[in-house]
Steps between C-alpha positions, in 0.01 A plus 500: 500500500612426120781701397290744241316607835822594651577800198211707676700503847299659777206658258159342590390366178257230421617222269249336266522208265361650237378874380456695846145572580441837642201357724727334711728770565432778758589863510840603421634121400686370272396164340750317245471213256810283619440272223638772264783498704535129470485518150764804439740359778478140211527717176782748626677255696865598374457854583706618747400434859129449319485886498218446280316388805621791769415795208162322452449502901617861530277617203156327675591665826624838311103570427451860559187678590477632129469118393866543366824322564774754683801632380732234360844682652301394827422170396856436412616635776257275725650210278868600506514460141505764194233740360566308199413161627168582642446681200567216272326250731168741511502529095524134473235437741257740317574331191383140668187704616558516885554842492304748305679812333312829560511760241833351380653793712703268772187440668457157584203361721469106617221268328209391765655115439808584626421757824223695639559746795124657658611865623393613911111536336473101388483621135724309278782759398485526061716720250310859542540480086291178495252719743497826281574357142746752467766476181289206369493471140 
């Protein structure tokens, strides 16, 4: 097991080398692009204990029902880190397009290349904004 695979702990989650493709995953999974990881663990490799890496890892398996990352007080708890970190690490990730900003209200949802996460039905789990079109302008 490489060492990005290790961040995810006990969580069943498929790795792919590549985009994940929701075909392959079954109901209620988790798949994950571990080449992403690959590539962040390279680019942020000064960062303390690569915590670019473990806030990445909690955000793909912090995909809530609503299609919406959690709390981040809960993340960085998770993390044992500060509310400030993960926030910094999310914004920065958004900016390099592996996160997507909803609303610009503190919403943040993950980009298909980086995660997808099928809810108990088999449907793949999507912003409910991206499903509604609500606050688009």
């Amino acid at each position: 097991m490489t060492e990005e695979k290790t961040l995810f702990g006990a969580t069943p989650v498929t790795f792919f080398e590549g985009p994940p493709e929701a075909e392959a995953l079954g109901p209620g999974e988790l798949g994950v692009n571990i080449d992403l990881f690959r590539q962040v663990k390279a680019h942020y490799n000064k960062a303390k204990e690569n915590i670019a890496c473990r806030v990445l890892a909690d955000i793909c398996q912090d995909i809530r029902d609503s299609g919406y990352l959690g709390r981040m007080d809960d993340s960085a708890a998770r993390l044992s880190t500060t509310v400030v970190t993960v926030q910094r690490w999310r914004s920065r990730f958004a900016d390099n397009g592996l996160l997507k900003r909803e609303n610009r209200n503190g919403l943040y949802s993950v980009d298909p290349k980086v995660a997808v996460r099928k809810d108990a039905e088999g449907e793949v789990i999507k912003p409910k904004s991206a499903k509604k079109a609500i606050f688009k302008f």
